[in-house]
C-alpha positions in Angstrom: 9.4 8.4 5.1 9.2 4.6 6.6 11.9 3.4 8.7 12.0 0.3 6.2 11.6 0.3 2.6 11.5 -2.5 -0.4 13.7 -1.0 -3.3 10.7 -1.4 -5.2 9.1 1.1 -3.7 11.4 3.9 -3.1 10.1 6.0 -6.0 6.7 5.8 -4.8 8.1 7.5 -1.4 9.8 10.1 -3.8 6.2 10.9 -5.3 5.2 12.4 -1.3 8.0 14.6 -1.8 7.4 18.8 -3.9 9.6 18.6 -6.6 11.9 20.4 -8.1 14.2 19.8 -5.0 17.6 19.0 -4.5 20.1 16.9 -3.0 20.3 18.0 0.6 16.9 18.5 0.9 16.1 14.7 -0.3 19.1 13.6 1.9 17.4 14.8 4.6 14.1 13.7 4.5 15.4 10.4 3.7 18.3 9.7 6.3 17.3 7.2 8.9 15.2 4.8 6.4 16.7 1.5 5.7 16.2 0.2 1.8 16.2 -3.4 1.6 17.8 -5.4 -1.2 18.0 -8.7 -2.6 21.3 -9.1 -0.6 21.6 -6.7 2.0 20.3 -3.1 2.9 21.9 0.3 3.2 20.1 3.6 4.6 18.5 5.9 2.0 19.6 9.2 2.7 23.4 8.1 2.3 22.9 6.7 -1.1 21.2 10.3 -1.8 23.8 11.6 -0.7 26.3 9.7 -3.3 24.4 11.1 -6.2 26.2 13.9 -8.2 22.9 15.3 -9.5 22.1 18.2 -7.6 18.7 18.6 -8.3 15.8 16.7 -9.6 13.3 17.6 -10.8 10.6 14.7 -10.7 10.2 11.6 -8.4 11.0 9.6 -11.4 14.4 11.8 -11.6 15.6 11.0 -8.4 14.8 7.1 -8.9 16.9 7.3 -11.8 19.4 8.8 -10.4 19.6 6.7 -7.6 20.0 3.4 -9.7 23.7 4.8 -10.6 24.7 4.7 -6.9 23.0 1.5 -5.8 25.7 -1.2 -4.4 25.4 -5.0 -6.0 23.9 -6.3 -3.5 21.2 -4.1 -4.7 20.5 -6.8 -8.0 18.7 -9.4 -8.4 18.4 -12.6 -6.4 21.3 -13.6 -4.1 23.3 -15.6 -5.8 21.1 -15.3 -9.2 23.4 -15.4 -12.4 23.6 -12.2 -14.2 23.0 -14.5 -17.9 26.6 -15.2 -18.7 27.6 -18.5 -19.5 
């Protein structure tokens, strides 16, 4: 993987991965990238690692996956209301 990635593009770096794998395995190939939020950054393999899936079957898996371990700072635009009034 990069060193530095959008988290846009993190499931498109999942696709150069053989799938099914699991957890460690994708923790490993992924520790040491940064992903870079809207507000922030945090390194890949450590949000992996925060997922209680075990295994995944597809790139698309993992990316869904990841989306329920991502920190705020992960949303949106700095600053950018969420819609309430």
């Amino acid at each position: 993987m990069t060193d530095e990635i959008h988290l846009s593009r993190v499931e498109d770096e999942f696709k150069g991965r053989d799938y099914p794998t699991d957890r460690d395995e994708l923790v490993d190939a992924c520790s040491g990238t940064t992903v870079l939020f809207a507000d922030g950054d945090a390194d890949l393999g450590e949000l992996i690692a925060d997922i209680e899936q075990e295994r995944f079957e597809s790139a698309e898996d993992a990316f869904v996956a990841l989306q329920n371990v991502l920190p705020i700072e992960a949303l949106g635009e700095p600053g950018q209301s969420d819609g309430d009034a």
